[in-house]
N, C-alpha and C positions, 0 to 999 in steps of 0.2 A: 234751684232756678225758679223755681212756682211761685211767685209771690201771694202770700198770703193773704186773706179776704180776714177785716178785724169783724169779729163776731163774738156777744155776750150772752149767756145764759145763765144763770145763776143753778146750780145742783147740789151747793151745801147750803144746810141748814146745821151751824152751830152750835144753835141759840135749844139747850136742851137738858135732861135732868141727867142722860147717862155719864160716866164716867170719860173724864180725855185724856191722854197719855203722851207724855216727855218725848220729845225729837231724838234718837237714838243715833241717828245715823247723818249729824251736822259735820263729825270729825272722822267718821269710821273711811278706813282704807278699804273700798269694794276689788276685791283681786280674785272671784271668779262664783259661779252661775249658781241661782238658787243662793246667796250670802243676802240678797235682799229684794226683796219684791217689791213695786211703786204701783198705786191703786188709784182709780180717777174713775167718775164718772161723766161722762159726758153728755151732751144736748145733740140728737140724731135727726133732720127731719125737719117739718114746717109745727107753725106755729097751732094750725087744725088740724094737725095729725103727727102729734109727740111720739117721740121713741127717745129712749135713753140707754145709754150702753155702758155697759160694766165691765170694766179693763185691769186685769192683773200682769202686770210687766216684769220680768227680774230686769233689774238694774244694770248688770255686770255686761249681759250679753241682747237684750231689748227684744226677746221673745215674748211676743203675749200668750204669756200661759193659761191664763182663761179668761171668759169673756163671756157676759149673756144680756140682752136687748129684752128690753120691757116697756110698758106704755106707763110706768110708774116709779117712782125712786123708794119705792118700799125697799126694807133692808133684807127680806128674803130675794130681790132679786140678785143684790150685792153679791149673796151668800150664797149662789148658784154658779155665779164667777169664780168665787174663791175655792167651792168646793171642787170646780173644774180645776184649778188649777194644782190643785193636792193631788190629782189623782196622775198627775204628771212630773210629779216630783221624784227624784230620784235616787234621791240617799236622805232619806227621815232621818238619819244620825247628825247629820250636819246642822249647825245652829241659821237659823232663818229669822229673818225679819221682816213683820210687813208693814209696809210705811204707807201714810194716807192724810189725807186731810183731816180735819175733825166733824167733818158728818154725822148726824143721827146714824144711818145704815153701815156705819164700821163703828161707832160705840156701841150699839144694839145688843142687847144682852146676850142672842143667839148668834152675833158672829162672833164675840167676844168666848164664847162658850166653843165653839171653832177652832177657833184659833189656838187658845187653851189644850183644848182634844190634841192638837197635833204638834203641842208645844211649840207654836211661833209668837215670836213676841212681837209685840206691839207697838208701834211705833207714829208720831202723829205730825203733822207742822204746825208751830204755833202762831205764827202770827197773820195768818191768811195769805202768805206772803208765796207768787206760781214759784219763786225760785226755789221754795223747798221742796219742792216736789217736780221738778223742770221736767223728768225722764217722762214721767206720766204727761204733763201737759205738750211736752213734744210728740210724744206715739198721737195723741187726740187730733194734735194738726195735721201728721200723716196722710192718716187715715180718712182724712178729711180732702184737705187741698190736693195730695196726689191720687187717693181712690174711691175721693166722690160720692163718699158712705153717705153722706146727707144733703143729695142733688135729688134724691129721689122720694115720691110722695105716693109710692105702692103701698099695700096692704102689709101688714105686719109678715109674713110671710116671704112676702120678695124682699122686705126687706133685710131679713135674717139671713137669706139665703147672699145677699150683696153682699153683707157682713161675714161672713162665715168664707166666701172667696177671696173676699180684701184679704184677712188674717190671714187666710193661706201662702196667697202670693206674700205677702209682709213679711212672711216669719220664713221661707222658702226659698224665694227668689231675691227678693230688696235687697242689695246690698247699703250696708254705713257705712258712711264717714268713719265715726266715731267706733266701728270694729275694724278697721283696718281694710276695707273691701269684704268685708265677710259677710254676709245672711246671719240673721238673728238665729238660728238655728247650726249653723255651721259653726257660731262664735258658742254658741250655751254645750258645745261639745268638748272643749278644751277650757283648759284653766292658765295657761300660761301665758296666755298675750296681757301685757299690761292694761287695762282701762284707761282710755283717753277721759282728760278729766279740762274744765278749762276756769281760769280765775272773774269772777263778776263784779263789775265796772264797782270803783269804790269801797272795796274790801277785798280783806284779805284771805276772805272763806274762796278754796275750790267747788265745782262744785261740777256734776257728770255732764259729760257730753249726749247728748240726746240726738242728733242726726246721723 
């Protein structure tokens, strides 16, 4: 029902020497939690007082598994996100994937070397294109138009702490569409509900439901 405010920030930087990797998950059937994680960074805050935030989502069920705000888009802060989100992982036997744009801060030799460690593979979209990565750029408008993570121009600290209660409520209480009425957390506990999936205008790729 929120109508969305259009708003531009640019947070990748492509254009770079490290390594980028093949889109894994264009045809993959996601049928339940932890089978694939979607990663974005976003633009938090005013223009004289930046913050960015670092967001690991599984796919399947739209828990944001980890997350961390910094006044910089270095790749250790990416790598603060991601390592939050391992440590909430629940069956390391299970094959994972982590999908993301092609950013300097997820090719980064050190989250690449991460990722590696804990055997998840790597996964990228290629042609800059939001729809490959829709799940991630939907959690970003969330978080935004419904809990007004970036209405506010406090000190890095309140702002962590807004951040830190949004995700709560988010992952808690919010129910989706897209889980059948369930909380992102109610849904990443079961594996048997089919994932709503839905088809984008002019092809014939599906592609996930993100609301």
């Amino acid at each position: 029902m929120i109508q969305p405010k259009r708003s531009y920030h640019i947070t990748t930087n492509s254009h770079h020497r490290f390594k980028k990797h093949e889109n894994q998950i264009l045809d993959l059937v996601i049928n339940r939690p932890e089978q694939v994680w979607v990663c974005d960074i976003t633009y938090v805050g005013k223009r004289d007082n930046p913050c960015y935030l670092s967001l690991i989502t599984d796919a399947y069920s739209k828990k944001i598994m980890g997350y961390y705000t910094a006044e910089n888009l270095n790749a250790e802060n990416s790598l603060k996100a991601l390592k939050m989100a391992l440590k909430q992982r629940r069956n390391n036997a299970m094959p994972l994937i982590h999908h993301s744009d092609r950013g300097l801060q997820y090719c980064a030799d050190q989250y690449q070397k991460e990722l590696i460690k804990n055997k998840v593979l790597c996964s990228m979209t290629q042609n800059s294109d939001p729809y490959e990565n829709a799940v991630a750029e939907r959690i970003n408008g969330i978080l935004k138009h419904e809990f007004f993570i970036d209405k506010h121009t406090q000190n890095r600290d309140i702002k962590n702490k807004i951040i830190k209660e949004a995700i709560s409520i988010y992952n808690e209480l919010r129910p989706h569409y897209s889980n059948y009425m369930l909380t992102p957390s109610q849904m990443h506990e079961q594996d048997k509900i089919k994932m709503k999936t839905y088809k984008r205008k002019n092809t014939c790729k599906k592609l996930i439901a993100g609301a």
